[in-house]
FIKOLMI-854538 format. One record per residue: x, y, z of N, C-alpha, C in turn. Coordinates in nm, 2 decimals, always signed. Atoms other than C-alpha are relative to their C-alpha. Example, Ala and Ser with C-alpha at 12.3 -4.5 7.8 and 13.67 -1.06 7.14 Angstrom:
[[+0.09,-0.12,+0.00],[+1.23,-0.45,+0.78],[+0.09,+0.12,+0.00]]
[[-0.09,-0.11,+0.00],[+1.37,-0.11,+0.71],[-0.08,+0.11,+0.08]]
end
This chain:
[[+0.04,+0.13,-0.04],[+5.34,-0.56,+1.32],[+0.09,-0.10,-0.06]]
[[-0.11,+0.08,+0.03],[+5.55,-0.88,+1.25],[-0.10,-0.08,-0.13]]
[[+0.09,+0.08,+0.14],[+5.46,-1.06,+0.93],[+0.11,-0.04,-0.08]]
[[-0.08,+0.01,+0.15],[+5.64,-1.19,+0.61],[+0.07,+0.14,-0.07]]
[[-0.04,-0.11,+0.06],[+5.67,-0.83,+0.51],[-0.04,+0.01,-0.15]]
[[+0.08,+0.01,+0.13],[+5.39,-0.93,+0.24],[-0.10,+0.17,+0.01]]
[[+0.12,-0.11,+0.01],[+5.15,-0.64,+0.40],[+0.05,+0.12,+0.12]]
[[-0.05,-0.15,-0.08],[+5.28,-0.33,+0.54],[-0.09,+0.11,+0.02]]
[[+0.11,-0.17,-0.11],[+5.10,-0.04,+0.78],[+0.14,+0.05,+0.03]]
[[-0.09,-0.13,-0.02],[+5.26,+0.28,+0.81],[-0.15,+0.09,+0.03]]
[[+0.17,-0.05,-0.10],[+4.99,+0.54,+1.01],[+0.11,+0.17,-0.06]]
[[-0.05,-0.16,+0.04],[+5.10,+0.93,+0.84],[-0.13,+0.08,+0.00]]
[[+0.09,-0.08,+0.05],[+4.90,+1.17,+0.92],[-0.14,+0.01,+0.05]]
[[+0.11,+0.05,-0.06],[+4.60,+1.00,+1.08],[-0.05,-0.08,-0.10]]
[[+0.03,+0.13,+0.08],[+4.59,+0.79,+0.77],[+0.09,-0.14,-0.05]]
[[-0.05,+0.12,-0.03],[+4.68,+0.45,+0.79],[+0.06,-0.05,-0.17]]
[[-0.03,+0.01,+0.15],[+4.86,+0.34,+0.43],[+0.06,-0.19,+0.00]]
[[-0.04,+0.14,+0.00],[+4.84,-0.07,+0.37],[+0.07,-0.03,-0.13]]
[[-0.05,+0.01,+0.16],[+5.05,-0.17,+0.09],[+0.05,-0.15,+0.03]]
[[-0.09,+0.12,+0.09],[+5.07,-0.50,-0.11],[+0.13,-0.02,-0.01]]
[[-0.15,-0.01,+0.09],[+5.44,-0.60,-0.11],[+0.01,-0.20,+0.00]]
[[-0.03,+0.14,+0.01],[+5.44,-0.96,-0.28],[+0.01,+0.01,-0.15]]
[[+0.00,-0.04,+0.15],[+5.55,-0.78,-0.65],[+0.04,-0.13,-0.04]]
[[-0.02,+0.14,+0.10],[+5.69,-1.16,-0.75],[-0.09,-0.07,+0.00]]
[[+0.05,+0.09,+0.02],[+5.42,-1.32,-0.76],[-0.14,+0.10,-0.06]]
[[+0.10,-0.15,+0.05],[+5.21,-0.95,-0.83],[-0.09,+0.00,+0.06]]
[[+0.09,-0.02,-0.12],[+5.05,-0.96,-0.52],[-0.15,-0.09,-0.01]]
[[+0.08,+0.13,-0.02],[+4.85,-1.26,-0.52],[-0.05,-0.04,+0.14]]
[[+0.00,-0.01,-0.17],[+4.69,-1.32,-0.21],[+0.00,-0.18,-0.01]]
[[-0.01,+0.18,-0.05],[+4.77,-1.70,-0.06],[-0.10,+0.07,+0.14]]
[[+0.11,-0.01,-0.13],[+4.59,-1.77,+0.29],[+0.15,+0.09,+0.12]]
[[-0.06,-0.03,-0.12],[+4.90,-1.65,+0.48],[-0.03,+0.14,-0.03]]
[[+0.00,-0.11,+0.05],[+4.90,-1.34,+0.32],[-0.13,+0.12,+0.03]]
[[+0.12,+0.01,-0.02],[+4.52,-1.32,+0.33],[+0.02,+0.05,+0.18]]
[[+0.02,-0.02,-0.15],[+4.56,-1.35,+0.73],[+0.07,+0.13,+0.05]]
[[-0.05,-0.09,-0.05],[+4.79,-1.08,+0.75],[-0.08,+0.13,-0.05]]
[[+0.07,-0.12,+0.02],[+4.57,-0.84,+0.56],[-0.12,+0.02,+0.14]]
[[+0.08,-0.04,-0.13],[+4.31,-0.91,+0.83],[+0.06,+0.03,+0.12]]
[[-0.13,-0.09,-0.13],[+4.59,-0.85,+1.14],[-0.03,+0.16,-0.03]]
[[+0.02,-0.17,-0.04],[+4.61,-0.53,+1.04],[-0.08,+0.07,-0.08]]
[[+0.12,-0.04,-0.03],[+4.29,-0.45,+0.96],[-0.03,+0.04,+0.12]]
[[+0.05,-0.02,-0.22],[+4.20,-0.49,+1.34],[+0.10,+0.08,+0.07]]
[[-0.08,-0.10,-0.02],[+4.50,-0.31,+1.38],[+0.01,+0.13,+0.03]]
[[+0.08,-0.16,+0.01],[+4.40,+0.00,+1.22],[-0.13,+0.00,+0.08]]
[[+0.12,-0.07,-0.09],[+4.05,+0.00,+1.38],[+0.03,+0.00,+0.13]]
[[-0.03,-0.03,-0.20],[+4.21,-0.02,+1.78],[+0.10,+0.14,-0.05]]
[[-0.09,-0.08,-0.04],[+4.42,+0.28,+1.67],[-0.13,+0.14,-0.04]]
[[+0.08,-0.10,-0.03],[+4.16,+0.58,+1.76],[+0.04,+0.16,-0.11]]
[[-0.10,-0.14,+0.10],[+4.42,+0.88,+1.53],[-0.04,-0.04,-0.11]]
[[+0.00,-0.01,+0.19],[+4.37,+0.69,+1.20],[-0.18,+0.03,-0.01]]
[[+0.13,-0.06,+0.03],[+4.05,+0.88,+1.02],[-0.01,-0.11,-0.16]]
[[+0.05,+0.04,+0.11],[+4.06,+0.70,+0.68],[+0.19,-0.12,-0.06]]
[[-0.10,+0.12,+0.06],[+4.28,+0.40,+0.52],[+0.05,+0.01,-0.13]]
[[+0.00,+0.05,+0.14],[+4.46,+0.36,+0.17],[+0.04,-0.13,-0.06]]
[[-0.05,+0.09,+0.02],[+4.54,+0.04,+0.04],[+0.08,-0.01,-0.16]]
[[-0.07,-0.01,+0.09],[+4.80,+0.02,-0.23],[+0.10,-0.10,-0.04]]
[[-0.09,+0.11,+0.02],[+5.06,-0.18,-0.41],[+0.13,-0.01,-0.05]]
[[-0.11,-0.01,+0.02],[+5.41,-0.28,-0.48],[+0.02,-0.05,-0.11]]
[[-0.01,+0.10,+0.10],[+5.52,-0.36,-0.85],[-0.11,+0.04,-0.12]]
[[+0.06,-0.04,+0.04],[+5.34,-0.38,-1.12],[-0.16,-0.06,-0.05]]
[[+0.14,+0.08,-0.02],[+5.00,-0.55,-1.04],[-0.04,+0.07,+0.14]]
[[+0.09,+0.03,-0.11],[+4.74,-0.46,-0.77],[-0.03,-0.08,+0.07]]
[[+0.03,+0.08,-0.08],[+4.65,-0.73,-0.71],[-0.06,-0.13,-0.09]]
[[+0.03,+0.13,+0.15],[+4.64,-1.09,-0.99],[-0.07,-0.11,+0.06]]
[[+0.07,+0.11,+0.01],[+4.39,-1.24,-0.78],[+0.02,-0.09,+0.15]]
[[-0.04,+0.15,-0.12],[+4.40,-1.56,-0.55],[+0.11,-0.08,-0.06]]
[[-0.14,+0.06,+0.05],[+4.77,-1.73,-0.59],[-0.06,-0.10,-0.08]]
[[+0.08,+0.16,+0.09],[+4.75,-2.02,-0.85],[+0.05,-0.08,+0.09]]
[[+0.01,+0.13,-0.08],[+4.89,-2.26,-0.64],[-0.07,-0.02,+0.12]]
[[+0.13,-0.07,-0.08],[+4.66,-2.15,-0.38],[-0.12,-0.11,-0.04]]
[[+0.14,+0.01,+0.07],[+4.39,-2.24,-0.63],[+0.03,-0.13,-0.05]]
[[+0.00,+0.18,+0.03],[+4.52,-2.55,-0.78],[+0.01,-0.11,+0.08]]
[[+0.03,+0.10,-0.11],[+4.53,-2.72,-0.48],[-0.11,+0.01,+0.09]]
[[+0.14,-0.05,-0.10],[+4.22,-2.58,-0.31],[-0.10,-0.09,-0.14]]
[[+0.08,+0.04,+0.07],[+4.09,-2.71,-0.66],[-0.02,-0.16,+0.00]]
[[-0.03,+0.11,-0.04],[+4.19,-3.09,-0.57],[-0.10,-0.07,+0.09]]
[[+0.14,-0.01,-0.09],[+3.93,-3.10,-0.34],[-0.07,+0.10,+0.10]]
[[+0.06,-0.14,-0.06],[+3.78,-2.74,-0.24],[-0.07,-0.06,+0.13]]
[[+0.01,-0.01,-0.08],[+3.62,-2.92,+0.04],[+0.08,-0.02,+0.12]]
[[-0.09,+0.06,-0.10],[+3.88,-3.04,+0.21],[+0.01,+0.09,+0.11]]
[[-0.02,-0.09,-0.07],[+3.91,-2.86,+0.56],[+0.10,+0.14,-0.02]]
[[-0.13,-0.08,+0.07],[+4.28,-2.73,+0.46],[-0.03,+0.11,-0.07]]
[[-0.03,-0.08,+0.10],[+4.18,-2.59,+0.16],[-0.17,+0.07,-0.02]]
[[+0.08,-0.04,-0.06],[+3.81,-2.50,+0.28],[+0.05,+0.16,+0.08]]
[[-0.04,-0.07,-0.06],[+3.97,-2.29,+0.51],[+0.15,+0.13,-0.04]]
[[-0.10,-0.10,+0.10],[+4.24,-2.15,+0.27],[-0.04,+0.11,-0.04]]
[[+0.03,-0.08,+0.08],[+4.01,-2.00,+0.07],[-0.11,+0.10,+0.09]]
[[+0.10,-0.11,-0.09],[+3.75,-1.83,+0.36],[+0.13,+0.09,+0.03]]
[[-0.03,-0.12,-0.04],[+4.08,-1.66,+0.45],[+0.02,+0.09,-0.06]]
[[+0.02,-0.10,+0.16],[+4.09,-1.50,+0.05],[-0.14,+0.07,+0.02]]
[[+0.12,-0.05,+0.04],[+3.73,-1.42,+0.13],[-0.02,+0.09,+0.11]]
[[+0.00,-0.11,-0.11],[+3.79,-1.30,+0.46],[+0.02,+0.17,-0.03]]
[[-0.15,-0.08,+0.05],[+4.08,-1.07,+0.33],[-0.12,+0.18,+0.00]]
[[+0.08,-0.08,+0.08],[+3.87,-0.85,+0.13],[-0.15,+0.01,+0.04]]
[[+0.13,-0.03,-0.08],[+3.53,-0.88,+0.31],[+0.04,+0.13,+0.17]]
[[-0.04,-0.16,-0.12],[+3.72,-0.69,+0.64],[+0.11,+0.09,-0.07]]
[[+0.05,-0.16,-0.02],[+3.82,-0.43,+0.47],[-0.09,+0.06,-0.09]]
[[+0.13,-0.07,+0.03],[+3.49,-0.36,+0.34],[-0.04,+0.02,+0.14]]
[[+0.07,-0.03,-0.06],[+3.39,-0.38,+0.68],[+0.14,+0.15,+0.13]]
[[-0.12,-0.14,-0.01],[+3.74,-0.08,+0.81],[-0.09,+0.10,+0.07]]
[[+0.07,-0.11,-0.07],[+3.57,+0.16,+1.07],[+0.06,+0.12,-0.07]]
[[-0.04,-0.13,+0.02],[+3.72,+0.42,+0.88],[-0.02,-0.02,-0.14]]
[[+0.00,+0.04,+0.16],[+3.70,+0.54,+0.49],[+0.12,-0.04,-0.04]]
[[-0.07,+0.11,+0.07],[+3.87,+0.31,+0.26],[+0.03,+0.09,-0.18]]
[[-0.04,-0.06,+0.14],[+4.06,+0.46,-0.08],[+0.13,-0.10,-0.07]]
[[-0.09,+0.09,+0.04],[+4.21,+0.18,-0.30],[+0.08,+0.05,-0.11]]
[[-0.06,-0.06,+0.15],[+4.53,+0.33,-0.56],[+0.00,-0.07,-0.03]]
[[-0.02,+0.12,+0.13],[+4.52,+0.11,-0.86],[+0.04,+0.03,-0.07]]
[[-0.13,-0.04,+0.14],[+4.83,+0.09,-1.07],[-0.04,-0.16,-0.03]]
[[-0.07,+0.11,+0.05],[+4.90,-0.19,-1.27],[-0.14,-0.11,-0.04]]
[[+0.11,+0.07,+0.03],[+4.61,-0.49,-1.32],[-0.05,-0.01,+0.17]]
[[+0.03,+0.05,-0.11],[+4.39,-0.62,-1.09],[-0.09,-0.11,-0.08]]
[[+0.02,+0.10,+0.06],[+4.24,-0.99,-1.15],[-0.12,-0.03,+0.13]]
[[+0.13,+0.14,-0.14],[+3.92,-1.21,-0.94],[+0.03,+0.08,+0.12]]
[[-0.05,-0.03,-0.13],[+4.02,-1.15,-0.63],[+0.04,+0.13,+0.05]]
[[-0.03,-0.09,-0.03],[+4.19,-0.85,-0.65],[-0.08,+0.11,-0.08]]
[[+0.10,-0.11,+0.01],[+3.91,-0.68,-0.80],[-0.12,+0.02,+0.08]]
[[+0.07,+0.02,-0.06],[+3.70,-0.77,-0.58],[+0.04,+0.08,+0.17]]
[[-0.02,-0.06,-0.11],[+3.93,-0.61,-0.28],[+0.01,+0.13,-0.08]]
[[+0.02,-0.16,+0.09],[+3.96,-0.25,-0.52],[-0.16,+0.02,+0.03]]
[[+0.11,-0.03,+0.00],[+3.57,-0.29,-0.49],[-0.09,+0.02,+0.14]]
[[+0.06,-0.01,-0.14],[+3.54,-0.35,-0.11],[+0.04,+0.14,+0.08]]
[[+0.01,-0.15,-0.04],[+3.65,+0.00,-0.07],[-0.08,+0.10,-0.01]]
[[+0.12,-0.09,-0.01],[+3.46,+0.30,-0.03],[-0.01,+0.08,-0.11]]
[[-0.02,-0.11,+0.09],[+3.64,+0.53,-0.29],[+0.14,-0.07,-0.09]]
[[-0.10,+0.08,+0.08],[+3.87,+0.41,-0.59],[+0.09,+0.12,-0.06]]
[[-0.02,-0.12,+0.12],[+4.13,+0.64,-0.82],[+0.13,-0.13,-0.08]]
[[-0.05,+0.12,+0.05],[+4.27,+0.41,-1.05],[+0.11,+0.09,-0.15]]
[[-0.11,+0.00,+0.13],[+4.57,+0.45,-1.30],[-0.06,+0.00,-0.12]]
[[+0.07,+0.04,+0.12],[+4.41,+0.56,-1.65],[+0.05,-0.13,-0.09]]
[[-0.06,+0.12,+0.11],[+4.67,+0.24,-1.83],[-0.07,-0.07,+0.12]]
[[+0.01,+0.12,-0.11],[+4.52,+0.03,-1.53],[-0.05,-0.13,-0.12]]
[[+0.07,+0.15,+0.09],[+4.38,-0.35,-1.65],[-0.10,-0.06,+0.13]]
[[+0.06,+0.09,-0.06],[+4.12,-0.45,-1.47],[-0.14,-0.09,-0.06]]
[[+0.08,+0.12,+0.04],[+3.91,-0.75,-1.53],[-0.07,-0.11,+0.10]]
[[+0.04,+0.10,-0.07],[+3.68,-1.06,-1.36],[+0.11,-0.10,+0.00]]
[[-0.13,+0.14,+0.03],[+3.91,-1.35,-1.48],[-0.08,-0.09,+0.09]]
[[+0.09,+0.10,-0.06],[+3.66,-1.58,-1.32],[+0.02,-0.13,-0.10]]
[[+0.01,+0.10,+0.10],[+3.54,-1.76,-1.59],[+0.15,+0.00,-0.11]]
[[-0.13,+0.00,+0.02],[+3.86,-1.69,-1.76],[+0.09,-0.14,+0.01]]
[[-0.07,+0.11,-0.06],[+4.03,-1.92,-1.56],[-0.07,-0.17,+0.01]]
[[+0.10,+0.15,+0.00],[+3.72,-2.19,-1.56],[-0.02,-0.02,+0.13]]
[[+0.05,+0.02,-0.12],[+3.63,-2.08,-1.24],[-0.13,+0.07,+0.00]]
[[+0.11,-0.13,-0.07],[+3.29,-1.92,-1.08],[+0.02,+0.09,+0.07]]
[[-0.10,-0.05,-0.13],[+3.33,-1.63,-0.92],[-0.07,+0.01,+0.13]]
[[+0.06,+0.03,-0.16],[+3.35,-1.61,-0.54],[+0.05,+0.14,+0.06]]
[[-0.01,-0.08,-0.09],[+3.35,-1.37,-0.28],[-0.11,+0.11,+0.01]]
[[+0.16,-0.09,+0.08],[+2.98,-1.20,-0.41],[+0.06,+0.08,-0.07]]
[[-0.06,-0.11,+0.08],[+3.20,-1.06,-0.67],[-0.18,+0.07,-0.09]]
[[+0.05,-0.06,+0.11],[+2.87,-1.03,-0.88],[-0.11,+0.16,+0.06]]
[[+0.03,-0.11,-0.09],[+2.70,-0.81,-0.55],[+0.04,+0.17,-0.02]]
[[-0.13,-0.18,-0.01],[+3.00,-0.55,-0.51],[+0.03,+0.01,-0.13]]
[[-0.05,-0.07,+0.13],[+3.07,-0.51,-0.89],[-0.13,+0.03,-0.02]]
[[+0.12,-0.04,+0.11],[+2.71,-0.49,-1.01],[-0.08,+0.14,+0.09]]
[[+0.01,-0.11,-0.10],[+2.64,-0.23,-0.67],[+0.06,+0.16,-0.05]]
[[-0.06,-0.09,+0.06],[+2.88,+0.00,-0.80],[-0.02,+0.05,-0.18]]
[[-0.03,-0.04,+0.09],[+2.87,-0.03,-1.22],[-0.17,-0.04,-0.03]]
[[+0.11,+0.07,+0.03],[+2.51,-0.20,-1.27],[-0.02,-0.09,-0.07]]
[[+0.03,+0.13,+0.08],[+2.34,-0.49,-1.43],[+0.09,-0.01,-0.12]]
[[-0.07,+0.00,+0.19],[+2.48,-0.43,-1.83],[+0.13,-0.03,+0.04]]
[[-0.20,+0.02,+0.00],[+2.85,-0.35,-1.72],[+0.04,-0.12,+0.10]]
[[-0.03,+0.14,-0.06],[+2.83,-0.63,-1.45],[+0.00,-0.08,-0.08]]
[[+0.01,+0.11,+0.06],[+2.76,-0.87,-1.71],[+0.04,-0.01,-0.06]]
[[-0.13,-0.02,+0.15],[+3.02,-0.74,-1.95],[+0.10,-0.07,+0.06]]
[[-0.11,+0.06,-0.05],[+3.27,-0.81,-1.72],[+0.01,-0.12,+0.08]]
[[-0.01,+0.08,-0.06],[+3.17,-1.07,-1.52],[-0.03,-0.16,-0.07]]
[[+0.11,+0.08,+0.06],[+2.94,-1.29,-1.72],[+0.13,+0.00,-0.18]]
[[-0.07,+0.01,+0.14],[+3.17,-1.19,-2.09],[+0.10,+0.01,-0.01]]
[[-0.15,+0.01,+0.06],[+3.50,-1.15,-1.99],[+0.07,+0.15,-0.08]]
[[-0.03,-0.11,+0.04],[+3.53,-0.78,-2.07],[+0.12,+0.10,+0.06]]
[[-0.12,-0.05,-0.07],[+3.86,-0.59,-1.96],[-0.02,+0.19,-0.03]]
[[+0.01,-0.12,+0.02],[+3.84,-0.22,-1.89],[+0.14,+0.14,+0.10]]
[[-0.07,-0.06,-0.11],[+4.07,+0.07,-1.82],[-0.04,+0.09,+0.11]]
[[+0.01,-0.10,-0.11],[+4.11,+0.34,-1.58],[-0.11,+0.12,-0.04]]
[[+0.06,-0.10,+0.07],[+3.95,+0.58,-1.81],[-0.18,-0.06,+0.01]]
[[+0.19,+0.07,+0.01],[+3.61,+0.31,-1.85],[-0.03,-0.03,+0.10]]
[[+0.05,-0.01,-0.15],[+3.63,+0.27,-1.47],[-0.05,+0.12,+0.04]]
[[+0.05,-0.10,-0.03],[+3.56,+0.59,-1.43],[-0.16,+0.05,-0.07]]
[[+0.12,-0.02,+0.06],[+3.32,+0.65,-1.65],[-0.12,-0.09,+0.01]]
[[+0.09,+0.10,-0.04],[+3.13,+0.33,-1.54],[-0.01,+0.05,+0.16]]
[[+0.02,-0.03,-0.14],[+3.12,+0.45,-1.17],[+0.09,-0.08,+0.07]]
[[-0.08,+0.09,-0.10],[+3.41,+0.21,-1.06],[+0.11,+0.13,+0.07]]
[[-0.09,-0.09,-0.08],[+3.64,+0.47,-1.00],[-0.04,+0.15,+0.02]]
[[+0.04,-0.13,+0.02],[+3.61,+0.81,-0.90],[+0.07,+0.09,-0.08]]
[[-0.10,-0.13,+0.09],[+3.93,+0.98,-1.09],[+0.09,-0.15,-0.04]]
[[-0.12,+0.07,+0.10],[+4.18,+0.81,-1.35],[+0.07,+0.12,-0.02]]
[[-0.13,-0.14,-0.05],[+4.50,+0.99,-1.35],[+0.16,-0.06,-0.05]]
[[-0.09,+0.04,-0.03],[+4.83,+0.93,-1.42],[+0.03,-0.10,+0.08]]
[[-0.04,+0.16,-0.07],[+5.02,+0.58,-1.28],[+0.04,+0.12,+0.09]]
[[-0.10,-0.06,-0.11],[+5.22,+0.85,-1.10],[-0.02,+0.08,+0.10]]
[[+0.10,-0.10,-0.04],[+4.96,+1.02,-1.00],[-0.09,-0.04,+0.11]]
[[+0.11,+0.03,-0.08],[+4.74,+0.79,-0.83],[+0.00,+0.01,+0.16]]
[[-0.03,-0.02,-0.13],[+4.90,+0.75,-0.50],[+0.00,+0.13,+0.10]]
[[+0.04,-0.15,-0.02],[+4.90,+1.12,-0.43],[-0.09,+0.02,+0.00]]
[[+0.17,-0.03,+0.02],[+4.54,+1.16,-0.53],[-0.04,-0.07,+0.10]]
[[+0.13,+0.07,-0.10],[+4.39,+0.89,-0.32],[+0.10,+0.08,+0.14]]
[[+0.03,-0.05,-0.10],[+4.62,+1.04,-0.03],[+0.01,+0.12,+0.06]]
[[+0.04,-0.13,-0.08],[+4.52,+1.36,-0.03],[-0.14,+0.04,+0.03]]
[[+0.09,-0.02,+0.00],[+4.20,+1.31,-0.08],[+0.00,-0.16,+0.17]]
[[-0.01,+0.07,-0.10],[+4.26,+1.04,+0.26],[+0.01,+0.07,+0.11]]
[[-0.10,-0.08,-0.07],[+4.42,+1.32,+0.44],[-0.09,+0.09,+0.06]]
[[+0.09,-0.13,-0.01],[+4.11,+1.56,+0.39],[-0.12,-0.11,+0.10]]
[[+0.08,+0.02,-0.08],[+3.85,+1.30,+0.58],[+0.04,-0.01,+0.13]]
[[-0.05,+0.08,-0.12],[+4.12,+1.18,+0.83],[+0.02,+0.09,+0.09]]
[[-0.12,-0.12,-0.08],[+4.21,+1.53,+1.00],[-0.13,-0.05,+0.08]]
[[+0.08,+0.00,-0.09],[+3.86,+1.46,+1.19],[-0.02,-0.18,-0.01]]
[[-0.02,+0.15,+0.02],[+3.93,+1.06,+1.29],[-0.16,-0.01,+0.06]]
[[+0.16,+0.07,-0.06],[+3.61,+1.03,+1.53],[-0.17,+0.02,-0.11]]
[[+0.07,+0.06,+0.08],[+3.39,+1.19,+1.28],[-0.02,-0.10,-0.14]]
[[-0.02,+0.09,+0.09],[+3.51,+0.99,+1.01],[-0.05,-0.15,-0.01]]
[[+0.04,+0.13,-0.02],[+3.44,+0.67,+1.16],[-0.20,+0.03,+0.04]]
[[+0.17,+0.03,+0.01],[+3.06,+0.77,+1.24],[-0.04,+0.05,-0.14]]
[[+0.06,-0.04,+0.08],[+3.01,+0.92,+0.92],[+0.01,-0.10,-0.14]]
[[-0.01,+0.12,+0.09],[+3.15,+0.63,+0.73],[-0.12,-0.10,+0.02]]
[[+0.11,+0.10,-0.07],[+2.95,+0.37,+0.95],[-0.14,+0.05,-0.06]]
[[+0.12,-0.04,+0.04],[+2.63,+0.56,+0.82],[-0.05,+0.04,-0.13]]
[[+0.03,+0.03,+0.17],[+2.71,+0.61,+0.44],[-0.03,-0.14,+0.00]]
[[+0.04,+0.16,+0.02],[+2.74,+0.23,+0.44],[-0.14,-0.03,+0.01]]
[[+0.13,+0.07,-0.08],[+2.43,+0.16,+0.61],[-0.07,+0.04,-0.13]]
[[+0.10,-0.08,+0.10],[+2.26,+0.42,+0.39],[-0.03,-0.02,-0.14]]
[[-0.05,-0.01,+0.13],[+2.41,+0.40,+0.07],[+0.00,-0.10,-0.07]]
[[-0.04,+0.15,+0.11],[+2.55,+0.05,-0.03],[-0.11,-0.07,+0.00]]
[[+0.13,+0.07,-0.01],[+2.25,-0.17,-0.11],[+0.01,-0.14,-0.15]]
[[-0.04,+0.11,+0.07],[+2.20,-0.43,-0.34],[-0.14,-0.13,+0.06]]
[[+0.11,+0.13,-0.06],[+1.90,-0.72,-0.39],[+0.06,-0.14,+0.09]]
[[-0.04,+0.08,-0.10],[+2.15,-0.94,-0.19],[+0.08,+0.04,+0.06]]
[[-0.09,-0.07,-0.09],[+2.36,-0.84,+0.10],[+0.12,-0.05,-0.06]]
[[-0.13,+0.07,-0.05],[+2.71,-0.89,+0.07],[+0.06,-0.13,+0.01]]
[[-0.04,+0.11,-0.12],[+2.75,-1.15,+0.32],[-0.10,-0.09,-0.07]]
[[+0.09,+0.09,+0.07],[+2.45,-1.35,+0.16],[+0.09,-0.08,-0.10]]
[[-0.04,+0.03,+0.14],[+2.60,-1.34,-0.16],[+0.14,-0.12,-0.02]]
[[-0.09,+0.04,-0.04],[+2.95,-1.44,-0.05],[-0.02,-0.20,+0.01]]
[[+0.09,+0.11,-0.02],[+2.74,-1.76,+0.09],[-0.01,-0.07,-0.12]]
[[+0.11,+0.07,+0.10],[+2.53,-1.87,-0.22],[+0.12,+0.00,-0.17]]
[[-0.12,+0.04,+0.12],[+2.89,-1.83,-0.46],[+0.06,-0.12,+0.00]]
[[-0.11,+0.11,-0.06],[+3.12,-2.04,-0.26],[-0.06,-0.17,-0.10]]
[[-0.03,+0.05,+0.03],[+2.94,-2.35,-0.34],[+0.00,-0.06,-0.17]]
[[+0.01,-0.04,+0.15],[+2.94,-2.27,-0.74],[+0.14,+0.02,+0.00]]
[[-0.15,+0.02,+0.05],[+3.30,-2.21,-0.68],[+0.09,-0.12,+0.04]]
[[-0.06,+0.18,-0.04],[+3.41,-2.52,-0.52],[-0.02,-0.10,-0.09]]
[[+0.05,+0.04,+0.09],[+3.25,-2.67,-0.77],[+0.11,-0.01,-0.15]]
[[-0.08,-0.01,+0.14],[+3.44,-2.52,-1.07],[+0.11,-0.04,+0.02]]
[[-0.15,+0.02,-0.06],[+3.75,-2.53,-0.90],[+0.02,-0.15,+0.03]]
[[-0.03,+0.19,-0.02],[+3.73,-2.97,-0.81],[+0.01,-0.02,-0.16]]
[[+0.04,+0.03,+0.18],[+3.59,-2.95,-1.21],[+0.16,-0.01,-0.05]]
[[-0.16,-0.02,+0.05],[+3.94,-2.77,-1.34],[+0.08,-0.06,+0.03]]
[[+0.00,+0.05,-0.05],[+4.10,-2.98,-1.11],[+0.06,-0.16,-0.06]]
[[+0.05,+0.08,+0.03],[+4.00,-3.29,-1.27],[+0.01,-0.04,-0.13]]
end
């Protein structure tokens, strides 16, 4: 598909392989960048062959978040339409592909930050780089976080470890991801990419079941005293907020 050549699809196999390439800035999502993750999202779901997705990255970050300049101008006046609409496309990004008719396996080398932990979490299945860095960086920065990060992290690790990281600012690796239920395997950096796609490879040989049997873990599985989509809602305006404050 035509783009910046920030977000790259390649289809091997019957699994579709999206990769981060914006290593100078360490894959920061801006809103253009943002829009192209959702392109080919919708992309992969009209192609009937792909059974499961990986999303991965170039460099050595995952993913550092929502761009700063991004944010220091969305922080200037968060409601402004412009910069209103900047940031639903950050929230988009990572809200479809949680919602990917097929299974979702995020490789995580390098950090991931706000933002980009929050897209490592909208996937189904994680295998993360034992040196990985990942952290909230919400409050960090002297922001709130957005995108129901406190939903999709506390769904996956629970109340305690949600509040370590989210609420205290706790940074953990690959090794404490796993052991907290964020990831399923920590592995070698060199390792991870291989792992998540062979284990991509094994749901995707059957693409139709894949997509009903994903659609019905979700339903079944993911849960949480607020949806999602609720949550997403009732952050925003606690982040607009922090973000005019900083700003300021």
């Amino acid at each position: 598909m035509a783009g910046s050549g920030e977000v790259l699809l390649e289809v091997d196999g019957g699994v579709a392989i999206v990769t981060l390439n914006a290593p100078d800035r360490r894959n920061a999502l801006t809103p253009a960048m943002a829009a192209e993750l959702i392109a080919t999202f919708d992309e992969v779901d009209a192609k009937p062959e792909v059974g499961a997705l990986v999303i991965r990255a170039v460099g050595k970050s995952f993913c550092a978040g929502g761009d700063v300049a991004t944010l220091t101008s969305a922080g200037e006046d968060p409601a402004a339409p412009e910069a209103y609409e900047g940031m639903g496309k950050i929230y988009d990004s990572f809200y479809r592909l949680g919602q990917v008719k097929v299974p979702t396996v995020a490789a995580v080398r390098g950090s991931a930050v706000g933002a980009g932990t929050n897209m490592l979490l909208a996937t189904d299945l994680r295998i993360v780089a034992r040196d990985a860095r990942l952290l909230c960086g919400f409050l960090k920065r002297g922001m709130h976080p957005g995108g129901g990060h406190f939903v999709i992290l506390s769904r996956l690790i629970g109340r305690e470890a949600a509040a370590a990281m989210a609420l205290f600012g706790e940074e953990i690796n690959g090794d404490k991801a796993r052991e907290l239920g964020l990831a399923w395997e920590s592995v070698d950096d060199a390792e991870v990419e291989k792992r998540s796609l062979e284990l991509a490879a094994r749901v995707a040989a059957d693409p139709e079941l894949a997509r009903v049997a994903v659609g019905n873990f979700r339903k079944e599985v993911v849960n949480g005293a607020v949806a999602w989509d609720v949550a997403m809602q009732s952050e925003r305006p606690a982040q607009m907020w922090s973000m005019r404050r900083s700003a300021q």
